[in-house]
Structures are given as structure tokens and as C-alpha cells.
Phi, psi and omega in degrees: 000125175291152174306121209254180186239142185285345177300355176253015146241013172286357198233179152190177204262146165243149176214120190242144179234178192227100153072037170086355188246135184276138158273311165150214197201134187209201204236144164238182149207189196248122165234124171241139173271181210270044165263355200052008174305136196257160157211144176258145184264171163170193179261153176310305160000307211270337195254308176250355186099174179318313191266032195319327189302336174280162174302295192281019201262143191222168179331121180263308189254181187233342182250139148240175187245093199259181165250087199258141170286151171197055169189079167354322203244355155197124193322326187280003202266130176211166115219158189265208205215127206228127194247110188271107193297321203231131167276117173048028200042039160244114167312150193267343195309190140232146169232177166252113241305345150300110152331300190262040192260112200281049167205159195235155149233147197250101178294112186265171189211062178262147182276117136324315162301344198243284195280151204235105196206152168255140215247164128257136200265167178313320202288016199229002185259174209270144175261119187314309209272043187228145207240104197226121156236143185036077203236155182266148183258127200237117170231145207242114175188209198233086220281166157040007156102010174249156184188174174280091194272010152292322164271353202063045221191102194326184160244171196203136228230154219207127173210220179196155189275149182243356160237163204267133175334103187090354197271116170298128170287079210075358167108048192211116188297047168252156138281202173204124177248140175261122157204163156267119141240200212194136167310135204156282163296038175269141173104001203298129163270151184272155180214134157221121184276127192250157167188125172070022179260157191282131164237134172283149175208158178260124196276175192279010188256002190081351185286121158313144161234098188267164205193138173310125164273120209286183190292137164206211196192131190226142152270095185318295163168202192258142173282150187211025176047207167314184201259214203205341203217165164322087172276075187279135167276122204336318181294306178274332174104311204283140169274147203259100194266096205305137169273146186319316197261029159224155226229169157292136150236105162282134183303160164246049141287295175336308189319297176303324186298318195252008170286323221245015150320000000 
């Protein structure tokens, strides 16, 4: 069988429920901190619904269902896995302390010896000092809950970033990204392949000096489709009205912001 890149075992399909009642579906992925602690990451949204940004805003559902492989050498072996929110009706999640920041981790306790799944590490998150324009972009997730459910193994959707790397959008910690994408995929991680790009460093005189960087896969940030709230701009006041063929990219930085909350 080829060989699969493990990065197509960083994700899984969510299937969220109410009381036993299926809701619908979206995308996480496994980010572990440097505790070796797993998290499924994914959007707040996906927990409370479209207004999520409110103060009044609670929980629409209590389960979610993910899908794990547990058998390395061949793909097709899965089961699932039923993740329960609430302890004792105290949620297990974390969000971040901005109401309207659209991402949630879900803290996991899964056996390593039994399920066969790829983590993303601190060392895979994206770095401000790397000089990047006009770079294409991979967001990896489950449109509309269809994928290869023989293997288990998402799809994966290839666009370009449309605002500079790191850059607050309007004072909001997002990009913009062009891609097509489809409901499913909220919560999608954004990916990017660096190959010949520069990262800057500083001499003891303060002069930047950048300098070629070998090839790597950076975690851009979590995808979050359109915005779900009132985005204004800070200057004007005025709402910012995001065109249709362009998606939210949350930095994935945030993600330590909110682990380590």
C-alpha cells in the first residue's frame, strides 16, 4: 500500500449531537502542547451555533462522534469514539476569553497504543518573522461530512492566501484566505508548505538579517468560513462587509492562548 503523509492523520470528521439526536458535521484536528497533552481543536461555532460571539450565547449540543484509525498499516480499520462535553454539566472545553474568537479545544484522553492519529506540535505553528507573499494555502477537512470513509482520510482543498502573513485584518486577529470551500469544514486546519522561504533574525547591532529556510508545513491557522458577527472597522466604525469567495483564517497562535488560559 503507498504510503500515506501523516499529515492526513492530523484531522477527523466531528459529528455533533443533542440528547442522542445527530446535529450535523464539521472538522477538527489533534494539537498537542509542549506537555505532550492532545487537543481536538475545532470552531467555537461548531459548540454553540451561529451566534456563539454572545454573551447569552450556551451550548446547542452535548456529544460530539469523531472517527480514529487503529490499525497503521491499513487505513481502512477505524472506530469511533464518543467525546461527552460535559462533566458533571461542567464543560470540558476551553474557548478564549474574546467572545468572538471562533475556536474551541476539546481536551482528549485517547490510548496511544490503540488509535493511530498525528498531532500538531507548537514547532508546526506559524511564525511572524517569515516573508512570505503571495503563498498558496491547504485546508484539510470534510465538505459537507463527504470524504474517503474507506480509509478514513479527508479532503483537501488548495487556495492562496489573500492577506499578508501575520497581519491583523482591520485589528482582528485573522487572514483571508480565497479558496472554495463548503460546509463541513468549519474548523478545517489552514496548512502551508514553505520551500526556499526567508526567516528573519536579529544581529546584535539590531539589523535584521533573513536568511534562507529549509522546506517545512506551518500551521497557518483554523479555518472559519464567513464571519458569523458584526466585523467593524475599528477607524470608521463601519461593518466590514468580507466577500463571499473569501474565508477567516484564525491565527494559530490563538490555540496557546487558549490551552494555556
Amino acid at each position: 500500500m503507498t504510503k500515506i503523509n501523516q499529515i492526513f492523520f492530523t484531522t477527523t470528521i466531528i459529528k455533533s449531537f443533542l440528547r442522542n439526536e445527530e446535529c450535523g458535521s464539521a472538522t477538527g484536528f489533534f494539537f498537542s502542547d509542549t506537555k505532550n497533552n492532545v487537543y481536538l481543536v475545532t470552531n467555537k461555532h461548531v459548540i454553540y451555533g451561529e451566534k456563539y460571539f454572545e454573551e447569552s450565547a450556551k451550548p446547542e449540543i452535548d456529544t460530539l462522534k469523531v472517527v480514529l484509525h487503529i490499525n497503521k498499516d491499513n487505513p481502512s480499520q477505524n472506530e469511533e469514539v464518543i467525546i461527552k462535553l460535559f462533566n458533571d454539566k461542567v464543560k470540558i472545553w476551553k474557548e478564549h476569553f474574546q467572545k468572538n474568537i471562533d475556536i474551541v479545544c476539546i481536551p482528549l484522553f485517547l490510548d496511544k497504543g490503540k488509535f493511530v492519529f498525528a498531532t500538531i506540535g507548537e514547532n508546526m505553528l506559524n511564525s511572524s518573522n517569515l516573508k512570505i507573499v503571495f503563498a498558496k494555502i491547504f485546508v484539510m477537512g470534510y465538505p459537507y461530512g463527504w470524504y474517503d470513509t474507506l480509509n478514513n482520510l479527508p479532503i483537501t482543498l488548495i487556495g492562496h492566501l489573500s492577506s499578508p502573513l501575520g497581519v491583523f485584518f482591520m485589528g482582528y486577529p485573522f487572514m483571508l484566505g480565497d479558496v472554495e470551500t463548503h460546509k463541513g469544514m468549519s474548523g478545517s486546519p489552514v496548512f502551508m508548505h514553505l520551500t526556499g522561504y526567508y526567516r528573519s533574525a536579529i544581529d546584535e547591532n539590531n539589523k535584521e538579517l533573513p536568511h534562507l529556510g529549509p522546506w517545512k508545513t506551518i500551521l497557518l491557522g483554523v479555518f472559519s468560513g464567513q464571519p458569523r458577527w458584526d466585523v467593524t472597522d475599528k477607524e470608521t466604525g463601519k461593518i466590514i462587509e468580507i466577500p463571499h469567495s473569501l474565508s477567516i483564517i484564525w491565527f494559530s497562535s490563538l490555540i496557546k492562548e487558549i490551552i494555556s488560559s
